[in-house]
KEMI-275360 format. One record per residue: residue in three letters; z, x, y negated of N, C-alpha, C in turn. Coordinates in steps of 0.1 Angstrom, whole numbers, plus 5000, padded with zeros to 4 digits. Atoms other than C-alpha are relative to their C-alpha. Layout:
% KEMI-275360
ALAZXYZXYZXY ...
% end
This chain:
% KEMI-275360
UNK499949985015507850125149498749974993 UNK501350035002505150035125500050084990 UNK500449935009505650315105498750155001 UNK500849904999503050605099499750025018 UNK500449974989503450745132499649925013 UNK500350084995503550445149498349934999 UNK501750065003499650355131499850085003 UNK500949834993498550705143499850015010 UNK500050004989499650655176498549885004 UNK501450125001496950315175498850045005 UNK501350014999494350515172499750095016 UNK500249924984494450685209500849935009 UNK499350044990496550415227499349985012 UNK500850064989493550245244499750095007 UNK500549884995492350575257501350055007 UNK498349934992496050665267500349905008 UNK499750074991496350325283498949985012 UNK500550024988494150355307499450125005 UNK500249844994492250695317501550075004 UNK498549895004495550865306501049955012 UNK498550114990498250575326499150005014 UNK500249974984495850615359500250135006 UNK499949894996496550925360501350055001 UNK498650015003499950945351500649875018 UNK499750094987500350605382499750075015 UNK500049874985498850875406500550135004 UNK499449905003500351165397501750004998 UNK498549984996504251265404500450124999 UNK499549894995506051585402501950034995 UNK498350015003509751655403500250124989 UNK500449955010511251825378500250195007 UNK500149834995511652155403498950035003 UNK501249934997508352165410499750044983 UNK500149945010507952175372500050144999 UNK499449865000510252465370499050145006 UNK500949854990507952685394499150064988 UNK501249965009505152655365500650104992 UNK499149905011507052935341499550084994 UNK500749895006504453165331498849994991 UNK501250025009502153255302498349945003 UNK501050034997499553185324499849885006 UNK500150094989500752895347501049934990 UNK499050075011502852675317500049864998 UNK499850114996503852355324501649954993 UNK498950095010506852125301500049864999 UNK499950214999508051765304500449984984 UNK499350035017508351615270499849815007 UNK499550155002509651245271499349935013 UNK500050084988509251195306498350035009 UNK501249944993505451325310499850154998 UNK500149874994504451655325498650044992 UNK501349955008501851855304499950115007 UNK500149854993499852155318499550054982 UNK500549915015499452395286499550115003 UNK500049864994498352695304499250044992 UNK501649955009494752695284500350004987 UNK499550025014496352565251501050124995 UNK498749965002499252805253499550134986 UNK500449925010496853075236500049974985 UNK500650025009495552865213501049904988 UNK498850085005499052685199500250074987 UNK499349945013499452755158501050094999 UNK499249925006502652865158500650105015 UNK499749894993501953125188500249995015 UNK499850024981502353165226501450005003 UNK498850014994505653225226501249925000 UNK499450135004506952945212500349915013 UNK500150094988505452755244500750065008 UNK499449944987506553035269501750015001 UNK498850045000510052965259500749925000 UNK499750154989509952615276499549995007 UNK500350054989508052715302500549975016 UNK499250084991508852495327500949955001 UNK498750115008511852305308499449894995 UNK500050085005512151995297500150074983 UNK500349985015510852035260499849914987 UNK500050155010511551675243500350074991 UNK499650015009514051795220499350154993 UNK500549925005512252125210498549964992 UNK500750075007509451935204499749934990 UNK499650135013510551645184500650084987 UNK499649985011512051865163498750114989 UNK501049935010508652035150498849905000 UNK501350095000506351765156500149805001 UNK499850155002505651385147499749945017 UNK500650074985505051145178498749975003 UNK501350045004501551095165499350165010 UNK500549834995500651475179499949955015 UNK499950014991501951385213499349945005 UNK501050114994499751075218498950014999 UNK501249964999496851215204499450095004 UNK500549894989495951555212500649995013 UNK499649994986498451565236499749915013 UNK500550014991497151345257498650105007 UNK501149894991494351595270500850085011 UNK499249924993497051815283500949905013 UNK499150134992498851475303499250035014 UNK500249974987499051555340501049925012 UNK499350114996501551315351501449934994 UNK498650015003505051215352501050055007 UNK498649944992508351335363500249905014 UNK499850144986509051115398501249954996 UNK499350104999511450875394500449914983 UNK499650025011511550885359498549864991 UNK500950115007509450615331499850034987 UNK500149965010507550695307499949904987 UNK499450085009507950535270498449934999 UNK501650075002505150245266499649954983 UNK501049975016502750265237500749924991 UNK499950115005503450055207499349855001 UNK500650085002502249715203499449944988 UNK500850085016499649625174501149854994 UNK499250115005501949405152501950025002 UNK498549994997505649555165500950004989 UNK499049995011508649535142500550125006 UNK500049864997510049865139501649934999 UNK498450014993514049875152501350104993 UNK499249855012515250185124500549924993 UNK499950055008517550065105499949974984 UNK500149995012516649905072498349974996 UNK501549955000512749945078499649845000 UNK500650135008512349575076500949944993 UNK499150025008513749335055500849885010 UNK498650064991516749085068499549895007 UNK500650164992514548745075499450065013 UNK500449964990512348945101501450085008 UNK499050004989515349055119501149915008 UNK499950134992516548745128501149954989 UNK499050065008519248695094499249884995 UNK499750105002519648345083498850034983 UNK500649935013516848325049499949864996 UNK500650145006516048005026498950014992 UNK501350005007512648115017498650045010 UNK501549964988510348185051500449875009 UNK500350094985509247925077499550035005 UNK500749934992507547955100498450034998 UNK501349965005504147975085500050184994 UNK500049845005505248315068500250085010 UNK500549914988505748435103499150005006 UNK501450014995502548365114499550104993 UNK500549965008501448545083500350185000 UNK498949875002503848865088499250045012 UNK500849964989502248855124498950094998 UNK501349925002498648875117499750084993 UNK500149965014498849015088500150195008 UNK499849914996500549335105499150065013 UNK501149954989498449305140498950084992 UNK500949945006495449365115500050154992 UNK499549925007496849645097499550115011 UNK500149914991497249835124499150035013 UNK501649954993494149775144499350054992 UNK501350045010491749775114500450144990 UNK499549915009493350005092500350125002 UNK499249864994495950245106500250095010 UNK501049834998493850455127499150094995 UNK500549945006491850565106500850054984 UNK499950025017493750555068500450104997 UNK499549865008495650875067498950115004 UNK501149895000492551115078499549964983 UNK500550005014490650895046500750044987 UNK499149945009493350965026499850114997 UNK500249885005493251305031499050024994 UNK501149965005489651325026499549944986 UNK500350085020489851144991498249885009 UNK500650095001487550845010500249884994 UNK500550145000486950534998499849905013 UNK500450114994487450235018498649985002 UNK501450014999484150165029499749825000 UNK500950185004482249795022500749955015 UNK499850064987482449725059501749935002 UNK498450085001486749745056500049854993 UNK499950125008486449485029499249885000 UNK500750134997484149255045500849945012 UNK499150034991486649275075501049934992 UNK498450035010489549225052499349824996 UNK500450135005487748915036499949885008 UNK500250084994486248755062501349945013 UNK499050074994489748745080501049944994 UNK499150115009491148565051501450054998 UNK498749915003493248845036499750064987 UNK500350005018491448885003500649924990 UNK500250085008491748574989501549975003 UNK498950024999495148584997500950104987 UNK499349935012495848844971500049964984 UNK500250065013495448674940500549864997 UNK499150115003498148374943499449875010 UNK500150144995497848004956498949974989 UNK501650095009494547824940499149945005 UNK501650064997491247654944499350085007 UNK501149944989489347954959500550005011 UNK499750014986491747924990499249895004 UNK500950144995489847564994498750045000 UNK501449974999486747734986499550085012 UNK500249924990487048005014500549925010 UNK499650114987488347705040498749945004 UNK501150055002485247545032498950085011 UNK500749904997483547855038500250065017 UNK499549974986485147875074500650065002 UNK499249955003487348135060501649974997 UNK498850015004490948045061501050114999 UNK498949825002493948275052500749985011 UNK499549954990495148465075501449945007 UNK498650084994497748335100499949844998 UNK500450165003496048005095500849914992 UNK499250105006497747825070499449954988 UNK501050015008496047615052500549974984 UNK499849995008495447615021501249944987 UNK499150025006497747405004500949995003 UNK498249944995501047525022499950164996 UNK499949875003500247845008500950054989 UNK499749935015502348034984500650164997 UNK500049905003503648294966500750135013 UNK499249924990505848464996499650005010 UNK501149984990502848425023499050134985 UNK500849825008501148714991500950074998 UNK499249834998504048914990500550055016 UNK500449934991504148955026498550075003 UNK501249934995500149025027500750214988 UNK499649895006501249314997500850075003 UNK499849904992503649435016500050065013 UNK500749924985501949495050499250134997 UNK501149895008499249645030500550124997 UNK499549875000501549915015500850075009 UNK499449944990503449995047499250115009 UNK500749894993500550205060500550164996 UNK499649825007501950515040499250074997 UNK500549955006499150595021499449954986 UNK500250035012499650544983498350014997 UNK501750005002495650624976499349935004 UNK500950114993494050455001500449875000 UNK499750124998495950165001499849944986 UNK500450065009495550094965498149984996 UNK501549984996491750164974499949855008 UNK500350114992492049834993500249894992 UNK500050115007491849604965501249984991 UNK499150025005494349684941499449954981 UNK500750035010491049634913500049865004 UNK499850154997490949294932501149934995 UNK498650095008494649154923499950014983 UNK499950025013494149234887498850014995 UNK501150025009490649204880499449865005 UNK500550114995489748854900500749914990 UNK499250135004492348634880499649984994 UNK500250055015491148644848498649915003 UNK501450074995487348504862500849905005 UNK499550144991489448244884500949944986 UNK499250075009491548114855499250004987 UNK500450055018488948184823498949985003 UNK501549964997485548214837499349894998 UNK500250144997483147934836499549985014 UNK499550104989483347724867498050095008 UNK501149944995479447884877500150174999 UNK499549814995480548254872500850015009 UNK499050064987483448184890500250045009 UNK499650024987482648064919498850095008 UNK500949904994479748304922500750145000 UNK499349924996481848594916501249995010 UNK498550024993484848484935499149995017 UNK500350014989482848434965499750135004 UNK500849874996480948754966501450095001 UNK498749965004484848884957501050005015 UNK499450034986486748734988499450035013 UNK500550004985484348775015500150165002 UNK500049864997484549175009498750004994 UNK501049955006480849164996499650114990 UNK499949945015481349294962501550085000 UNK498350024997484349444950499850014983 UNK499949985008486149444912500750084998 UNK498749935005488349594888500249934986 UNK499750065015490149524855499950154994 UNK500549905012488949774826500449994990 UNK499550035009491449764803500150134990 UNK499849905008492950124796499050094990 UNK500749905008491050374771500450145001 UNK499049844999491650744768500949994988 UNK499050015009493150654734501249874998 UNK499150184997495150304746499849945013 UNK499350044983497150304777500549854994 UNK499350115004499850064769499849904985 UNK500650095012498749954734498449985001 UNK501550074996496049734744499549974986 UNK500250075015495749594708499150154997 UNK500749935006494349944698498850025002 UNK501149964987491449924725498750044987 UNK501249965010487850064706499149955007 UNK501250024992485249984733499149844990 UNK500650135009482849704713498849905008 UNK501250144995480749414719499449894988 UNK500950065012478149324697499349895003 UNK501250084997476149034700498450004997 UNK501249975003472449034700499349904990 UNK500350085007470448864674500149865003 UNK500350094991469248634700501549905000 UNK498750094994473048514705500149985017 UNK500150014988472348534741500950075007 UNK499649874996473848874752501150044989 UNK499249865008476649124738499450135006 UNK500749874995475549474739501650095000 UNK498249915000479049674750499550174999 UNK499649864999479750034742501050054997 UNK498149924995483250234754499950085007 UNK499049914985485050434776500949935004 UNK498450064990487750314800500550105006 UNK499149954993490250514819501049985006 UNK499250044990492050524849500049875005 UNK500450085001490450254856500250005023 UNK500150024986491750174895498749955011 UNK501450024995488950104919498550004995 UNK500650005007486750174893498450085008 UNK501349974995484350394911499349965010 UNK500650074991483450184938499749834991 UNK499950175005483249824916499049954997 UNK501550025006480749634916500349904987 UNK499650115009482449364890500450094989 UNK498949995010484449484854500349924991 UNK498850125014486849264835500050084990 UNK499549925009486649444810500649934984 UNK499650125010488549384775499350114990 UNK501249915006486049484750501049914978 UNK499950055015486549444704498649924999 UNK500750105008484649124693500549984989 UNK499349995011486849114660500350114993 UNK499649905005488349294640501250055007 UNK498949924995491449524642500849935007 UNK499250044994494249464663499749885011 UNK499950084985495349174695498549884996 UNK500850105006492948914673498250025003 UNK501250015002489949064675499250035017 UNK499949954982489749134721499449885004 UNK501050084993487148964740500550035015 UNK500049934989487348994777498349945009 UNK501750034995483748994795500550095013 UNK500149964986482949024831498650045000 UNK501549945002480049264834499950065013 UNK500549914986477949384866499850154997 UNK500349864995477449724878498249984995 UNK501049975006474049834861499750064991 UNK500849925013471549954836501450034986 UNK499250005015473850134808501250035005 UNK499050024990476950114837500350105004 UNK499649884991478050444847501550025002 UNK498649954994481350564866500150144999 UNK499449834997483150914871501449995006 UNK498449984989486150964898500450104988 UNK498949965003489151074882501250045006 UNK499249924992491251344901501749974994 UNK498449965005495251224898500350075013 UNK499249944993497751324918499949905016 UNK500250024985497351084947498350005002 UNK500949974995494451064969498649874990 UNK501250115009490850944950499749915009 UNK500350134996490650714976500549894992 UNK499850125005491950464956498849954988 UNK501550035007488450534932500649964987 UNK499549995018490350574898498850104992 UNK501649915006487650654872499849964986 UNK500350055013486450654841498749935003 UNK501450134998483850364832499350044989 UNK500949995006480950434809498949894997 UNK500950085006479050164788499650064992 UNK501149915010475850304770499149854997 UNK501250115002474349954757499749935010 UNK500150084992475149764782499949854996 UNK499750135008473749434780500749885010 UNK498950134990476249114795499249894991 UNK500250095007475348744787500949924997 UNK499050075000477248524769501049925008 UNK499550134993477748284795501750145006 UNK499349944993480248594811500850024993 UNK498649995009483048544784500749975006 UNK498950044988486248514802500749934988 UNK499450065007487948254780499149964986 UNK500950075015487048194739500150194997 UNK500449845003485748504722501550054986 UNK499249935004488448734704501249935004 UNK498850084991491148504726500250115009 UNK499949964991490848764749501450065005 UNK498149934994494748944749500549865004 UNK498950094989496248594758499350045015 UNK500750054989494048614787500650115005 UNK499749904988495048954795501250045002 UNK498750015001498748904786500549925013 UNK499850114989498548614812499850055012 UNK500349994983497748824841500950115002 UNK499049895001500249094834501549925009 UNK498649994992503548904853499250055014 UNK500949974987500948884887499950115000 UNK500249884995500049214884501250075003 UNK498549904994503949374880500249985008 UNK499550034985504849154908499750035015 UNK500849924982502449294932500350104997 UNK500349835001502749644917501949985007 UNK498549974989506949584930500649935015 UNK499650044985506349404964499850125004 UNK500549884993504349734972500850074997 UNK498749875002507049944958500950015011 UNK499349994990509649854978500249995016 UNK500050014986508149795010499550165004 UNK500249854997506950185005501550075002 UNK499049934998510550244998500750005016 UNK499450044988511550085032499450115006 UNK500549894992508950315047500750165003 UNK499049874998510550625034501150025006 UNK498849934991513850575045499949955013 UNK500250024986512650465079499550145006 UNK500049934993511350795080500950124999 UNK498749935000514450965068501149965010 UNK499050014990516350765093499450065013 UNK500649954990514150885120500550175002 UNK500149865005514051245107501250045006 UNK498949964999518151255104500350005012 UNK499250024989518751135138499250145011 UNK500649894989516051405158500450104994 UNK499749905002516651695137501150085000 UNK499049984996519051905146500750154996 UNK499549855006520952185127501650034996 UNK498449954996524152375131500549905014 UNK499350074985524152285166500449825002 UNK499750094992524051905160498949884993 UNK501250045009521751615143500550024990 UNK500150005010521251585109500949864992 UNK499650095005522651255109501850014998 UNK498349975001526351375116500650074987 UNK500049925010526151555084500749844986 UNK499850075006528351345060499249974985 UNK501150015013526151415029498949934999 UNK501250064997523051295048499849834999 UNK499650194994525050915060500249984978 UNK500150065020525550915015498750004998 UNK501550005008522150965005499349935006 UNK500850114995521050725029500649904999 UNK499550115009523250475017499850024986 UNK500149985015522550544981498549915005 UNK501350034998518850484993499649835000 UNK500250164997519450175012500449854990 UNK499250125007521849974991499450004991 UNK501450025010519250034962498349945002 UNK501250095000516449904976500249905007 UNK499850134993518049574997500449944987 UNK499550095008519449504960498449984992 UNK501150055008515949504941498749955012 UNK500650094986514249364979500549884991 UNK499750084997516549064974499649924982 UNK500550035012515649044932498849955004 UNK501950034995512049024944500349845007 UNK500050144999512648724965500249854994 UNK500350125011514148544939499549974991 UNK500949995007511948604916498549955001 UNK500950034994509348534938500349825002 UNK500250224995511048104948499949954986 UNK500050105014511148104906498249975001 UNK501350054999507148174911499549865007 UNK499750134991507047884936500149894995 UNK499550165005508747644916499750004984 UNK500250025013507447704883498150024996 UNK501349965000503747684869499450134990 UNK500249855005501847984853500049964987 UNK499150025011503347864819501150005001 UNK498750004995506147834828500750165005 UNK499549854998506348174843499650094992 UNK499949965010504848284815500950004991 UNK499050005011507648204793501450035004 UNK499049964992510348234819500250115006 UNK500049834994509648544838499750124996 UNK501049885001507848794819501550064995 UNK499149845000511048974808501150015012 UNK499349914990513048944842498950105010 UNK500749954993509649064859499950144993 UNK500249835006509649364834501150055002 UNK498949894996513149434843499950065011 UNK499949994983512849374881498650145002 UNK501649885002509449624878500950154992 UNK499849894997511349894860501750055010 UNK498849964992514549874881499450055013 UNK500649954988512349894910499250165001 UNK500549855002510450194903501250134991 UNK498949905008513950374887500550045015 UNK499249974988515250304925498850075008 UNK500649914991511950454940500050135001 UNK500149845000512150774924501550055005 UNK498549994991516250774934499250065016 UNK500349974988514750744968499150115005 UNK501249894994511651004972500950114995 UNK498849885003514651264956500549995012 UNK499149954987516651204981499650015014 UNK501049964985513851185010499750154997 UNK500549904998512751494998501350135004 UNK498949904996516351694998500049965018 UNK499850024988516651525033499150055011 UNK501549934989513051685047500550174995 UNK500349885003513551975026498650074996 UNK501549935001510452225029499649905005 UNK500950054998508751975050499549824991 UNK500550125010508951715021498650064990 UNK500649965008506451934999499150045010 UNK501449884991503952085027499049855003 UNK500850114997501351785033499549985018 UNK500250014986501051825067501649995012 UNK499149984992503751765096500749884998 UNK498750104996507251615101500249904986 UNK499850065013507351535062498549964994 UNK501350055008503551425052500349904999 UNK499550145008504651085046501050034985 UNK499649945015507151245020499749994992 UNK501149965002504751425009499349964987 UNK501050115013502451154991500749964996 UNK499550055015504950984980500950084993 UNK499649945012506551204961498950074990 UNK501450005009502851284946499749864991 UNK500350105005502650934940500949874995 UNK499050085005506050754931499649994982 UNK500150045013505150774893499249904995 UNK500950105002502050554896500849864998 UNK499850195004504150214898501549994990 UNK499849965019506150364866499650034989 UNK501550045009503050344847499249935006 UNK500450084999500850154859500549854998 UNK499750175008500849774842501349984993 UNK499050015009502949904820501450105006 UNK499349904994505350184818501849964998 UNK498750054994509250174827500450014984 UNK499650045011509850214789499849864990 UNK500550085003507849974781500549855004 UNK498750114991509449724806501349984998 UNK498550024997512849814801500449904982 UNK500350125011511949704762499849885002 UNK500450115002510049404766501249895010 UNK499250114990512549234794501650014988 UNK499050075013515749274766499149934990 UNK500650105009513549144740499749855005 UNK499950124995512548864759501249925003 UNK498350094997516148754768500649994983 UNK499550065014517148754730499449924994 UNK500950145005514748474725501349915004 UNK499250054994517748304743501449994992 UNK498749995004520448444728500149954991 UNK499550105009523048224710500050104984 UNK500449945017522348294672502050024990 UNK498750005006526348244668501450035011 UNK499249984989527648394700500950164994 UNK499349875005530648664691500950035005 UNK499049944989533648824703501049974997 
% end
């Protein structure tokens, strides 16, 4: 499986494959010699084919001694699985691993990169159905993409999570330098620039076979880890603050930021919100004055909720060069420095993702760092708004897949009124409600994604921005569907952050972020009819 438990398991395989598996290839005991072990002092339990001694742990077990001494010396799979993830078993539990049952075989680790076999948990091309939009380049891409994940990433990402870390520089020099940065920000010129650079994207394909559906597989490997916070900590300031520099910047800012950008060196963000202008960008106040000299603008604002904000070394920011309203919006790319201060901002998921307010006190920028023509700046930031919805609902629904991969998991081990949870006719609806909602806005996304493909970024400017504001709030209408009905299906252990339900958990802390952020589901469900009556016949009637 490559869900949660399956990255958890990652981080103790190597150690389990070998110390752990020589000991396990020397060691034998049947299951009557088990049996003899029976006492609080002498406590021994086969769980999934391996023999654990617990005699020293038995004191020290959370939920009590007697818990254990009421399998001692039974087979204790199903008592087990029903209070504990798989992740437990492989990690601590190996200390306690003393062999195996004789004749029996124990289950072999995951493999970095596996497709998970639950149904629903991937989408239909990777299971072997018939698709007219992946070759085989995109499974190269699906490959590495996921091997990396789950080496590099998903042993460590749910501890940082908890601990509200920050990605650290080192991840995102990894990330870059295996040509998984520059993958998030579309097909372009910097892909030739990081080939150059001896950097190719990931799964080797070169640059100009690249496109949009080799970046919505990297976006949704990325959010499969199951942790909303940190994973947006991995460069979610990157997808929407690099475009505007690659598309307005001049050609020497650029390619100096874009470089320092992709390799992981640096990282950015886009600085758009205010505390007084979320969604009405037009109202923004932050200003930019020019200096006598004409050399410099001197900026002073606030920003808010400003994604990767407190780690960035870059800001796109969209600053007032004019007057009132969309007319008068500059957008400047300004360094980390003098005048430059940050502050973490506590939401509801984990601060790893480094949401913050931004602080300009007389910060001085030079002209040359105007992203486009001066008060032009809303086309510029209008033009990076489809790209951004469309990554904010690859990651949606590949989180949704997550969930009910762990609701399918859950229903089939859990076991109440004497039988699973899955035989429960209420449970087989709500996991069809689940699924058939997210295979139908999955399959929106892909076509949405061959229009990207075949159309250029005018073109999808004028063509897609109101089905991407529907497909964006349909998708985030069907996510909160689904973390409701994950959570009736955990129950208590959907709301406790630890255990069988901590995947839940977060996302039901953090399903509302991709129904606000880049624009909220009212906002979308507006702008996508308005857009389509540009269309409509002026003499169409009934």
């Amino acid at each position: 499986s490559l869900s949660t438990p399956a990255a958890s398991y990652l981080c103790s395989s190597n150690l389990c494959c070998s110390s752990a598996s020589q000991v396990i290839m020397s060691k034998e005991y049947t299951r009557e010699e088990v049996a003899k072990h029976n006492t609080p002092d002498d406590l021994w339990v086969i769980i999934d084919h391996g023999v654990y001694n617990l005699s020293k742990f038995a004191k020290f077990h959370p939920g009590g001694k007697y818990v254990l001494t009421a399998v001692a010396g039974k087979d204790a799979t199903a008592e087990f699985y029903g209070q504990h993830r798989e992740e437990v078993l492989h990690g601590m539990g190996k200390k306690f691993l003393i062999g195996k049952v004789a004749g029996e075989t124990l289950p072999s680790p995951p493999v970095p990169g596996t497709l998970s076999k639950v149904p629903f948990a991937e989408s239909s091309a990777w299971l072997g159905f018939k698709t007219p939009y992946f070759k085989e380049s995109h499974f190269r891409v699906r490959d590495a993409m996921r091997k990396f994940m789950d080496t590099e990433i998903a042993p460590d990402c749910h501890q940082l999570d908890d601990a509200g870390e920050e990605p650290s520089l080192e991840i995102y020099q990894k990330m870059g330098r295996a040509g998984i940065l520059s993958t998030r920000v579309g097909p372009g010129p910097h892909l030739k620039m990081l080939e150059k650079l001896g950097v190719p994207v990931i799964g080797g394909v070169p640059a100009d076979e690249f496109d949009y559906f080799h970046e919505m597989i990297v976006h949704e490997e990325i959010s499969a880890i199951g942790t909303p916070g940190y994973t947006d900590g991995l460069g979610a300031g990157l997808v929407i603050g690099l475009p505007p520099v690659l598309h307005f910047g001049k050609p020497e800012v650029a390619m100096k930021c874009a470089k320092e950008v992709l390799l992981g060196d640096k990282r950015i963000c886009l600085a758009i919100s205010e505390p007084t202008a979320g969604s009405d960008v037009a109202s923004l106040v932050t200003v930019a004055e020019k200096t006598p000299c004409g050399q410099f603008y001197i900026v002073n604002g606030i920003k808010k909720w400003i994604t990767n904000g407190s780690f960035a070394d870059y800001f796109v920011t969209a600053v007032r060069t004019g007057g009132t309203g969309m007319g008068g919006i500059s957008l400047l790319l300004i360094e980390r420095g003098e005048g430059l201060t940050t502050k973490k901002i506590k939401t509801s998921y984990s601060p790893s993702a480094g949401t913050a307010h931004v602080f300009y006190d007389n910060v001085k920028v030079p002209v040359g760092n105007l992203l486009g023509k001066e008060n032009k700046g809303f086309q510029c930031i209008m033009s990076n708004f489809n790209h951004e919805r469309w990554m904010i609902i690859c990651g949606v629904v590949r989180c949704n897949r997550l969930i009910i991969e762990e609701c399918f998991k859950w229903a089939n081990q859990r076991k109440v009124f004497g039988k699973p949870l899955m035989q429960q006719p209420v449970i087989r609806e709500k996991l069809a409600k689940m699924v058939a909602a997210n295979e139908s806005v999955h399959n929106w996304t892909e076509n949405i994604t061959y229009q990207m493909n075949n159309m250029n970024l005018k073109e999808q400017a004028v063509h897609l921005a109101g089905p991407i504001a529907l497909l964006k709030y349909q998708t985030t209408r069907v996510s909160n569907l689904i973390i409701d009905e994950a959570c009736q299906i955990f129950g208590g252990r959907a709301i406790t952050r630890t255990g069988m339900g901590k995947v839940i958990e977060k996302f039901q802390r953090a399903t509302k972020f991709g129904a606000i952020l880049g624009g909220s589901e009212e906002i979308m469900a507006d702008l996508g009819i308005r857009q389509s009556m540009r269309a409509m016949p002026p003499h169409a009637r009934l």
